[in-house]
MDTraj code that builds the backbone (N, CA, C; nanometers):
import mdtraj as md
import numpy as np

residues = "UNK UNK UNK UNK UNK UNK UNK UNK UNK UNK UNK UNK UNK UNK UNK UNK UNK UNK UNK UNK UNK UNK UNK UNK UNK UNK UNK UNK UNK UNK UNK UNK UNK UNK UNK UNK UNK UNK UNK UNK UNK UNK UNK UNK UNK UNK UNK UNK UNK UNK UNK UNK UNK UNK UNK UNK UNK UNK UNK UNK UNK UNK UNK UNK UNK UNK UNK UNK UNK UNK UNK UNK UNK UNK UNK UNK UNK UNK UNK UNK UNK UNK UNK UNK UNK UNK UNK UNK UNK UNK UNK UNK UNK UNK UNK UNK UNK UNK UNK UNK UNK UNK UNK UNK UNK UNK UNK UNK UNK UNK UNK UNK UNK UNK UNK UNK UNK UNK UNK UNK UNK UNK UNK UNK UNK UNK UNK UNK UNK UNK UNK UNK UNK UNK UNK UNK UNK UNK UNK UNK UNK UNK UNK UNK UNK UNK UNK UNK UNK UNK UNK UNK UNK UNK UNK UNK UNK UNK UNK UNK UNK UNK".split()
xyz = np.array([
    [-4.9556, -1.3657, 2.1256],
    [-4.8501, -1.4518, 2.1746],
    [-4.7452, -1.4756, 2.0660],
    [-4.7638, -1.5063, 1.9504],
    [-4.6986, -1.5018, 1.8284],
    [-4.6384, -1.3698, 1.8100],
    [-4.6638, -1.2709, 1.7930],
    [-4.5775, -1.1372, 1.7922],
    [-4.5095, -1.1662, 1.9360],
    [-4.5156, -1.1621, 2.0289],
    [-4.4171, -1.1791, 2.1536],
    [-4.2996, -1.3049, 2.0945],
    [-4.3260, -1.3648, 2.0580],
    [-4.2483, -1.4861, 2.0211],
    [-4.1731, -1.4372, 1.9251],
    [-4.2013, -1.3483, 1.8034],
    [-4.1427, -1.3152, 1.7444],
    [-4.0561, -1.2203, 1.7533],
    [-4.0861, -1.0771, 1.8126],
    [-4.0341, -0.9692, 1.8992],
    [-3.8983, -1.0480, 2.0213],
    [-3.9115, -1.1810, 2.0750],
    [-3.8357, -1.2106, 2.1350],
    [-3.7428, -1.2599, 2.0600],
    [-3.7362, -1.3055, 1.9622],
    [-3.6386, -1.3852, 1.8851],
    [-3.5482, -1.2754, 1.7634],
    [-3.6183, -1.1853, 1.7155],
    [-3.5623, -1.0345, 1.6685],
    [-3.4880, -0.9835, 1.7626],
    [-3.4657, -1.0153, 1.8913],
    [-3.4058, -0.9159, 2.0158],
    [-3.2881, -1.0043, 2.0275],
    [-3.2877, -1.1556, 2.0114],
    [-3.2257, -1.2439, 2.0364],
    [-3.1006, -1.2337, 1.9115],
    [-3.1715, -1.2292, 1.8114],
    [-3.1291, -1.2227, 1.7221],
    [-2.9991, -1.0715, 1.6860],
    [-3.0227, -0.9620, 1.7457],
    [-2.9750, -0.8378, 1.7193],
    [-2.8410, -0.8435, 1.8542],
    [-2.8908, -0.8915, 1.9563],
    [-2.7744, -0.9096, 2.0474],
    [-2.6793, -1.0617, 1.9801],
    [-2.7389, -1.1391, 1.9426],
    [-2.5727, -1.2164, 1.9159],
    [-2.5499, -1.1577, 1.7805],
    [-2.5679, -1.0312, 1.7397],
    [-2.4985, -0.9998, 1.6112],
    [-2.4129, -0.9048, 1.6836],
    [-2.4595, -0.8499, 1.7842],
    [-2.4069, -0.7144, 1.8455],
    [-2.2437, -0.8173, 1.9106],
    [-2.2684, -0.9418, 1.9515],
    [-2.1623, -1.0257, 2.0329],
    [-2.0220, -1.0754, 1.9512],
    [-2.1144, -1.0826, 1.8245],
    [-2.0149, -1.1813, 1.6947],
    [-1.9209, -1.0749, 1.5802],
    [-1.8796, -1.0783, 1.5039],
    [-1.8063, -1.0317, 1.4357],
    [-1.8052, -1.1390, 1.3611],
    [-1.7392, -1.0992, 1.1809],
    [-1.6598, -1.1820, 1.1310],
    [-1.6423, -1.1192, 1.0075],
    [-1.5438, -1.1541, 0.9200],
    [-1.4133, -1.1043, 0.8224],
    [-1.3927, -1.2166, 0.7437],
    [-1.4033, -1.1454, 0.6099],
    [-1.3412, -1.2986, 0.4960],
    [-1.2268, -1.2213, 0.3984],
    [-1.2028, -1.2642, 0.3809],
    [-1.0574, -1.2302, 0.2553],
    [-1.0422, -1.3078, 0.1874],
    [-0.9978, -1.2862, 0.0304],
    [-0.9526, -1.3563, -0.0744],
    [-0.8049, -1.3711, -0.0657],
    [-0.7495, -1.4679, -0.1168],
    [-0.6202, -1.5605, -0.1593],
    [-0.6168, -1.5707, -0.2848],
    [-0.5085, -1.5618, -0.3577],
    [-0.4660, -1.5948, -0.4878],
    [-0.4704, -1.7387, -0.4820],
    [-0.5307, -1.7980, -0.5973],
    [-0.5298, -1.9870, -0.6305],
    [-0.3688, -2.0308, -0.6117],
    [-0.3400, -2.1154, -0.5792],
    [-0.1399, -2.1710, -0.6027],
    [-0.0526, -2.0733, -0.5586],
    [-0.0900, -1.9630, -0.4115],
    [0.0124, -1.9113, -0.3563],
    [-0.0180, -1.9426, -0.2340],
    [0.1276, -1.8909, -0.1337],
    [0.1416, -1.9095, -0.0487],
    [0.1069, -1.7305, 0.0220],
    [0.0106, -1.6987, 0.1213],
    [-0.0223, -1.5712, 0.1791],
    [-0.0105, -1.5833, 0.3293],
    [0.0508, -1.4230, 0.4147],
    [-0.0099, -1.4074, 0.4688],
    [-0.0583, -1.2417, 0.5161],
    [-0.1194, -1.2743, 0.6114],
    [-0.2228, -1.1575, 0.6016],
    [-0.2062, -1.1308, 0.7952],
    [-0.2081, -0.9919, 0.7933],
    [-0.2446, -0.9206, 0.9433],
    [-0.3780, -0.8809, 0.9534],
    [-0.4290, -0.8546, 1.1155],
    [-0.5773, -0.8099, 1.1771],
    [-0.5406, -0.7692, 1.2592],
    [-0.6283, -0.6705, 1.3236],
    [-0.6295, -0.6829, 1.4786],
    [-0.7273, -0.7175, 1.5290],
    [-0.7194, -0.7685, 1.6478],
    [-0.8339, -0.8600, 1.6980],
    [-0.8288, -0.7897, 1.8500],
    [-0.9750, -0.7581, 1.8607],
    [-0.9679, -0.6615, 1.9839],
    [-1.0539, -0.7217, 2.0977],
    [-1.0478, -0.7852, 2.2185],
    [-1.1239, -0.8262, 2.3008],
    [-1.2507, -0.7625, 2.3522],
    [-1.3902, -0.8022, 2.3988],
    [-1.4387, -0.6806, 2.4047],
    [-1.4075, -0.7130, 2.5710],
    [-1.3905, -0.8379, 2.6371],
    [-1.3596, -0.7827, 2.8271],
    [-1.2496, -0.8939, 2.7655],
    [-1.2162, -0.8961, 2.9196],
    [-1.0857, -0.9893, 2.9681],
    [-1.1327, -1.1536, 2.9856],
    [-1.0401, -1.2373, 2.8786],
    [-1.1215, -1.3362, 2.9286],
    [-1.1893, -1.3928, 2.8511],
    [-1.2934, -1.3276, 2.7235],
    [-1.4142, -1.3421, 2.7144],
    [-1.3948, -1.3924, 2.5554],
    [-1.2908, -1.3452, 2.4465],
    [-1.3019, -1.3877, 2.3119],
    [-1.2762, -1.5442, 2.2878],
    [-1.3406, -1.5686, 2.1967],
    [-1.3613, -1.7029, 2.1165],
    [-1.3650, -1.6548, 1.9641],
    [-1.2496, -1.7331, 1.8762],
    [-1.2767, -1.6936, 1.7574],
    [-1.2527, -1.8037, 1.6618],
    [-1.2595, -1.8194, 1.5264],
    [-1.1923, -1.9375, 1.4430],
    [-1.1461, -1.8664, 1.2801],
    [-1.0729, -1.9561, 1.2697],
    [-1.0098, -1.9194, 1.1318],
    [-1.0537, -2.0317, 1.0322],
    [-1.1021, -2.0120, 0.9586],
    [-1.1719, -2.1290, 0.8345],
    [-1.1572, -2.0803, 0.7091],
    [-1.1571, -2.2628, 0.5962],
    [-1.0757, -2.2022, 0.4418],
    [-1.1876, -2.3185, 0.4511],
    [-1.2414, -2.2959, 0.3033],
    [-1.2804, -2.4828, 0.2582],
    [-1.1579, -2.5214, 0.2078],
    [-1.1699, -2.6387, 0.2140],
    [-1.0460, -2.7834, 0.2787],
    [-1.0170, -2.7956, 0.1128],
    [-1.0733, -2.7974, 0.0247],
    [-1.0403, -2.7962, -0.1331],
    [-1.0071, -2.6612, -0.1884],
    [-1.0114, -2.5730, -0.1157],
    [-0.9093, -2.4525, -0.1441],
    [-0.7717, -2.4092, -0.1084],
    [-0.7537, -2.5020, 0.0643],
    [-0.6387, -2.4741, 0.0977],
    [-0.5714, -2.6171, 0.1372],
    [-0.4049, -2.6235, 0.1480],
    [-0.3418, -2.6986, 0.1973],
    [-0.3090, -2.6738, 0.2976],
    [-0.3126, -2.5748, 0.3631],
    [-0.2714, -2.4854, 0.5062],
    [-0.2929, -2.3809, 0.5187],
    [-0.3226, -2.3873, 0.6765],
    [-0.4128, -2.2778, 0.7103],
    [-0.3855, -2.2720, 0.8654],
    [-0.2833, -2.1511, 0.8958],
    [-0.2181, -2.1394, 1.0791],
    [-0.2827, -1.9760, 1.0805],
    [-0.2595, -1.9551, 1.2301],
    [-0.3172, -1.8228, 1.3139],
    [-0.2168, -1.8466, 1.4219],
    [-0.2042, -1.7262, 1.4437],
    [-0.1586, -1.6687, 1.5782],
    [-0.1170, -1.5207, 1.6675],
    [-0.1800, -1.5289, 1.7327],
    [-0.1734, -1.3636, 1.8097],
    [-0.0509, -1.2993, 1.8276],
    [0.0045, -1.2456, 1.7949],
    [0.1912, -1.1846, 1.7764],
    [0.2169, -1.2025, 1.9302],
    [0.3036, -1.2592, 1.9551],
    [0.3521, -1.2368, 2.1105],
    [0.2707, -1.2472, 2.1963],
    [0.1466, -1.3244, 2.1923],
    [0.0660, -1.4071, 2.3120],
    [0.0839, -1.5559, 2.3182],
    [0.0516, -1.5607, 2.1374],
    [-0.0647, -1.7376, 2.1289],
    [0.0527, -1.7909, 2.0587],
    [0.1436, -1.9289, 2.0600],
    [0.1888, -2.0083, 1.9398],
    [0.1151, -2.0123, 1.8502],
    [0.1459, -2.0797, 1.7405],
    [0.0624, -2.1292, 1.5946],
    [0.0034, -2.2181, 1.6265],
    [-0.1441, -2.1593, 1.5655],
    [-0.2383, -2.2953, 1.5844],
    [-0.2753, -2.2968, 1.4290],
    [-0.2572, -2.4765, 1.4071],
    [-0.2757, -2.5091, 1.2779],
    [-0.4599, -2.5484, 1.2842],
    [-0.4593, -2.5263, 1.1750],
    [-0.6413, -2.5700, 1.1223],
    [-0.6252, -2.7107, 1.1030],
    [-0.7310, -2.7852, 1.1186],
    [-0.7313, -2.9372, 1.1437],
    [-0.9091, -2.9116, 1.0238],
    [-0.8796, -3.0408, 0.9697],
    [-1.0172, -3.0969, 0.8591],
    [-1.1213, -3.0411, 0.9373],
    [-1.2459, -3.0515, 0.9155],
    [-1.3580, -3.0351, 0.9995],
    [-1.4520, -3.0573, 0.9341],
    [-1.5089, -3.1491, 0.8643],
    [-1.5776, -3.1784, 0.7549],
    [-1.5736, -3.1333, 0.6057],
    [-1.5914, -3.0285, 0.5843],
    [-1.5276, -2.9730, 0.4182],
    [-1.4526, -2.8908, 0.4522],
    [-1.4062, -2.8264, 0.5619],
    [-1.3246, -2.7166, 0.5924],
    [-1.2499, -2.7272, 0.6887],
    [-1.1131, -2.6495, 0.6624],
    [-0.9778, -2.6413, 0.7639],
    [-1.0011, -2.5632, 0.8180],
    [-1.0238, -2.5854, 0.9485],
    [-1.0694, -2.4587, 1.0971],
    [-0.9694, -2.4598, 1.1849],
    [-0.9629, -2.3740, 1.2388],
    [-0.8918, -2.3541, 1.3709],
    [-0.9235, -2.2424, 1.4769],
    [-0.9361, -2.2779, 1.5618],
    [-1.0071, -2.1817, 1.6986],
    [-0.9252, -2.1425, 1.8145],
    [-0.9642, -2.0735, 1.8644],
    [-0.9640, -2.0102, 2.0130],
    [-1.0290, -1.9487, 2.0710],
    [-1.0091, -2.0245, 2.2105],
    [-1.1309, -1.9706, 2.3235],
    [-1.0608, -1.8922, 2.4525],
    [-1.0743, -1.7987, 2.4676],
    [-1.0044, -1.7510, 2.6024],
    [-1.0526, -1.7625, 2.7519],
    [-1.1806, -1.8367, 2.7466],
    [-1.2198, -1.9170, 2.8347],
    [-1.1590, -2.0571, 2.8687],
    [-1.1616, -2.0764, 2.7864],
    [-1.1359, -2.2666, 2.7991],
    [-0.9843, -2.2619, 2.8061],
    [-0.8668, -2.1498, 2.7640],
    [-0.7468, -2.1669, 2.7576],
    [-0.7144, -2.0756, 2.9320],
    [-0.6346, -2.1726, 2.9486],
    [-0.5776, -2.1377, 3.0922],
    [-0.4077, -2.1124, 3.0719],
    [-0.3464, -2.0961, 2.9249],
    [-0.2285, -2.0198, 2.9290],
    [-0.2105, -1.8705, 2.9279],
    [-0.2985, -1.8501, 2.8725],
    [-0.2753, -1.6900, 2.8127],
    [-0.4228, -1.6608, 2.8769],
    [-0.4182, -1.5174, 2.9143],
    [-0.5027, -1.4110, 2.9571],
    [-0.5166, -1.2990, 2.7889],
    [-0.6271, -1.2675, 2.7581],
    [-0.6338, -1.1563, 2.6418],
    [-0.7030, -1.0241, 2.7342],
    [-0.6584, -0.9549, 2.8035],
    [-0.6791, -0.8412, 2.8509],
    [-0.8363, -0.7689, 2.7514],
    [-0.8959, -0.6896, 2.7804],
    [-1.0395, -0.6370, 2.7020],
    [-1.0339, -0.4943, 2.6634],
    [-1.0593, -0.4836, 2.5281],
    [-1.0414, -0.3516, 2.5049],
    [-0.8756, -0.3193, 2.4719],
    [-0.7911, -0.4065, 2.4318],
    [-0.6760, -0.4247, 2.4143],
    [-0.6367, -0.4713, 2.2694],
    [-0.6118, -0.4216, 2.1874],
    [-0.5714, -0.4332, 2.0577],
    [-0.4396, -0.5343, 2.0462],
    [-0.4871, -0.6461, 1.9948],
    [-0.4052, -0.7581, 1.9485],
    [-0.3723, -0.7600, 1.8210],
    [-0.2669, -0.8076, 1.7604],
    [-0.2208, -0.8805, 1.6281],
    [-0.2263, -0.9932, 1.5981],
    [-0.3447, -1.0153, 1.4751],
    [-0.3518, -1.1808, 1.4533],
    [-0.2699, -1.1894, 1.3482],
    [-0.1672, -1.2976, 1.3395],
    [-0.1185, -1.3357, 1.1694],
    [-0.1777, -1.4739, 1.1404],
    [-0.2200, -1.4644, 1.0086],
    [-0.3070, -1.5520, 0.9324],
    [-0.2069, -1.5832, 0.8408],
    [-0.1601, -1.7216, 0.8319],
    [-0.0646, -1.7882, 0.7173],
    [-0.1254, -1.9204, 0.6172],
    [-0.0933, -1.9131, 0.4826],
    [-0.2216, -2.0640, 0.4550],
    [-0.1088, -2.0665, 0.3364],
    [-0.1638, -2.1770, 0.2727],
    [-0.1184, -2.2190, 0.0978],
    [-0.2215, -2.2607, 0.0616],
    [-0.2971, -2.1468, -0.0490],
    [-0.3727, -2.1912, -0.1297],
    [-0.3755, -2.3259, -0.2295],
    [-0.4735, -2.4392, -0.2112],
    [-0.4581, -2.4553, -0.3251],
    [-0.4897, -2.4416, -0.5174],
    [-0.3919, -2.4723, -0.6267],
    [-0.3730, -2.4402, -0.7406],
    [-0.5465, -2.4785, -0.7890],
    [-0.5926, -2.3954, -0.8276],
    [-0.7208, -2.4262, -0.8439],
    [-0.7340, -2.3904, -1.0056],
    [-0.8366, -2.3888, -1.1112],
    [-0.9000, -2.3172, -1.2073],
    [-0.8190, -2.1575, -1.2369],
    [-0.7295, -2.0858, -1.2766],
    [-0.6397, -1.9611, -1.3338],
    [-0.7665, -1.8834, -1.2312],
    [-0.7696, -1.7417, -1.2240],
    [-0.8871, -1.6383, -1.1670],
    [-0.9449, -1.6982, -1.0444],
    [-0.9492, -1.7824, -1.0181],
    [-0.9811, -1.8617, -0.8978],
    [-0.9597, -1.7976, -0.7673],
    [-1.0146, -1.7372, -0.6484],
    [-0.9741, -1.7408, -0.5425],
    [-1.0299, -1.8464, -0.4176],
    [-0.9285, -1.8183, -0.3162],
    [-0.9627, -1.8766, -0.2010],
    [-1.0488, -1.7812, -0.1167],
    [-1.1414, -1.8165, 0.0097],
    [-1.1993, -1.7264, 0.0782],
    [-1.1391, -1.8128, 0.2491],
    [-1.0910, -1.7223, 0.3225],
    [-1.0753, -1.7670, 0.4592],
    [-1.1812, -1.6590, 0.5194],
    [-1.1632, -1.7233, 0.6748],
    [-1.3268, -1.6421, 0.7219],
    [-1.2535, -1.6818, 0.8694],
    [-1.2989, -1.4997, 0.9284],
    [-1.2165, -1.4990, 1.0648],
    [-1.3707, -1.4197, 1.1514],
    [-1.4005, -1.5765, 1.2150],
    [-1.5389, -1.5302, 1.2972],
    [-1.4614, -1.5318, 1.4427],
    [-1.5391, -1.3471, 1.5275],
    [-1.5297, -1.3588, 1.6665],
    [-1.6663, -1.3282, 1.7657],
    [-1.6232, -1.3806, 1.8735],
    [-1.7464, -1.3796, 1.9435],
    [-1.6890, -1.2831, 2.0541],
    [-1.7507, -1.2035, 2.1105],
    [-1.7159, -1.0845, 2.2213],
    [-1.5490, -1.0153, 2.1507],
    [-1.5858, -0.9743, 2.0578],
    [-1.4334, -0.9197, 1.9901],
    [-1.4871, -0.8348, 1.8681],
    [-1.3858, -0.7950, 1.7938],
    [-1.3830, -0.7490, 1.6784],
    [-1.2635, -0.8067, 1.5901],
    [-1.2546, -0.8090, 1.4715],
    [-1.1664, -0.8302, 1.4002],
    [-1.1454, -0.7348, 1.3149],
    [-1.0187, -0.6260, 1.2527],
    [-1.0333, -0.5426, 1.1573],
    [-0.8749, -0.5671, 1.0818],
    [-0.9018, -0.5491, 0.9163],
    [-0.7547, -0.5867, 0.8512],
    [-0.6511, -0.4560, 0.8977],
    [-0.5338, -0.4992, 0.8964],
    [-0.4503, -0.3906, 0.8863],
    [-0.4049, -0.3637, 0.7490],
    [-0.3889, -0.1828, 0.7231],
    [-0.3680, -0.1736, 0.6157],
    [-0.1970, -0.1966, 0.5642],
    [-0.1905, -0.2602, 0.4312],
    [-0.0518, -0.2398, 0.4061],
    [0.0407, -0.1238, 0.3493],
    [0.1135, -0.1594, 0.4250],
    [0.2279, -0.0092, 0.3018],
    [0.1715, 0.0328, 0.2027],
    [0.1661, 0.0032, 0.1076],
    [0.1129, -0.0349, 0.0160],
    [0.0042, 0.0973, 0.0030],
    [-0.1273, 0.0537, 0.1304],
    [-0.2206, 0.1461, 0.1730],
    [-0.2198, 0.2639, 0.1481],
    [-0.0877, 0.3082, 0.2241],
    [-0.0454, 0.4036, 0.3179],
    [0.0277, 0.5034, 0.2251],
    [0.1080, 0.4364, 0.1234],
    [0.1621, 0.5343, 0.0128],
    [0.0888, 0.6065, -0.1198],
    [-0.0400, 0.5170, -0.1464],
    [-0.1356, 0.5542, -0.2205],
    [-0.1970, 0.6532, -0.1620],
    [-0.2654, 0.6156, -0.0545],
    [-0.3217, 0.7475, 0.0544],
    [-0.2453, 0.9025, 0.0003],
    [-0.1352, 0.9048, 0.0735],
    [-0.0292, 0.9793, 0.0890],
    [-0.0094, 1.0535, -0.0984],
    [-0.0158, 0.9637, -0.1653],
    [0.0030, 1.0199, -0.2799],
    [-0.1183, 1.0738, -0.3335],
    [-0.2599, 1.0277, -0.3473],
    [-0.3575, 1.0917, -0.3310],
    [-0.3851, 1.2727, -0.3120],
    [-0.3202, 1.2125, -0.1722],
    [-0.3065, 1.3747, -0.0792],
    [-0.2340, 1.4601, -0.1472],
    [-0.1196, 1.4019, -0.1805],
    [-0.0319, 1.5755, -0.2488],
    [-0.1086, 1.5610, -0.3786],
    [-0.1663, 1.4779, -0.4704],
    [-0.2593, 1.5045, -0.6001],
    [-0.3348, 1.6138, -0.5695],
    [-0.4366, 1.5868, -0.4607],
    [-0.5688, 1.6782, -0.4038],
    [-0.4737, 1.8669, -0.3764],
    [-0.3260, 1.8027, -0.3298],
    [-0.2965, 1.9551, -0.2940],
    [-0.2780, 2.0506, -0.4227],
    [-0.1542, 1.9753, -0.4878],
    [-0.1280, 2.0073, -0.6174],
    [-0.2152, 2.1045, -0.6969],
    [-0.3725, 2.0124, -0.7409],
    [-0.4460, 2.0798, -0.8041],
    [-0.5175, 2.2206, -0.7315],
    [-0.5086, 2.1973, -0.5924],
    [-0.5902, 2.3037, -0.4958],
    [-0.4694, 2.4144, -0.4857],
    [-0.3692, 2.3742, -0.5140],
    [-0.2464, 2.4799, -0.5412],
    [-0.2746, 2.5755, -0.6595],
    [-0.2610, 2.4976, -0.7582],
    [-0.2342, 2.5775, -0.8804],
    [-0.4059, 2.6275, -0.9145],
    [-0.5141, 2.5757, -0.8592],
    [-0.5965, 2.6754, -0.9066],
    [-0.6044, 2.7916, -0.7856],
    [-0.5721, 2.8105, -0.6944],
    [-0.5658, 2.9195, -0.5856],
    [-0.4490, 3.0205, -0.6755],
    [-0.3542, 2.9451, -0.7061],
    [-0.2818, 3.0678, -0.8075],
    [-0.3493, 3.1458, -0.9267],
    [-0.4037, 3.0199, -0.9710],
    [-0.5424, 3.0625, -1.1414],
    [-0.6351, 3.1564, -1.0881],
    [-0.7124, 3.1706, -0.9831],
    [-0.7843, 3.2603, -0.9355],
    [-0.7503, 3.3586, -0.9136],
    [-0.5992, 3.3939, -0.7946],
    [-0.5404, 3.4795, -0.7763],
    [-0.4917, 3.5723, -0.8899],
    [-0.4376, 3.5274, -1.0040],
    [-0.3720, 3.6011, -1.1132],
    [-0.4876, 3.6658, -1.2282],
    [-0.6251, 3.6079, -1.2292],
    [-0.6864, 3.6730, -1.2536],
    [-0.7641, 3.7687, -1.2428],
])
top = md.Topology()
chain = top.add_chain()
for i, resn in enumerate(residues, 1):
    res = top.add_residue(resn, chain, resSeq=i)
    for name in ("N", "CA", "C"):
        top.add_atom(name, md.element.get_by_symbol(name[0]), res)
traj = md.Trajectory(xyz[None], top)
């Protein structure tokens, strides 16, 4: 009976991991950031998510879905500035499933200890959350690539000429 009990709660356990998601990122101490995701529904209807900082790291801390959701500000919540959404409980907006959204995440760290970071934490339930990469990303990538060619160039010539 004890292995059944346990076997049931391992099963329990593997489906709300399979349901949940969640994402943390660092902040520089004494700046102001923000940061993109996409946040992907898994049906219509069905995501619930929150955005959280501890409350002695940040002075502010907003979210919002590009062109669905207004800004929702994080409110205290015992040691931490949270802020949520449920697409159940909200009767303005519909989040379609399987539909790739844009979250923007805006805060002001606060000035903490020099090396110091902040951690925000973007938990979803029937969703995913994934960062988008920046420019930034995208030109390193890219430069990478002609490195990798470059050298695969000139030794295809080194081989050839010998």
């Amino acid at each position: 009976m004890k292995k059944i009990a346990q076997l049931t709660l391992a099963a329990g356990a593997l489906v709300a991991a399979q349901a949940a998601s969640a994402l943390d990122f660092q902040t520089a101490a004494g700046s102001s950031f923000t940061e993109y995701f996409t946040l992907t529904p898994a049906s219509t209807n069905s995501l619930a998510f929150s955005v959280s900082g501890l409350a002695s790291q940040y002075s502010a801390l907003t979210f919002e879905i590009l062109s669905v959701l207004p800004t929702i500000n994080a409110a205290v919540k015992g040691s931490s500035l949270a802020g949520a959404f449920n697409d159940v409980r909200n009767s303005n907006y519909t989040l379609a499933g399987n539909t790739p959204y844009t979250l923007k995440v805006t805060g002001v760290t606060n000035s903490t200890l020099p090396g110091v970071f902040g951690i925000v934490s973007i938990t979803t339930v029937n969703g995913t959350v994934t960062p988008v990469p920046e420019p930034e990303s995208y030109a390193l990538f890219l430069a990478g690539l002609g490195l990798v060619g470059t050298i695969a160039r000139r030794r295809m010539k080194a081989s050839a000429e010998a």
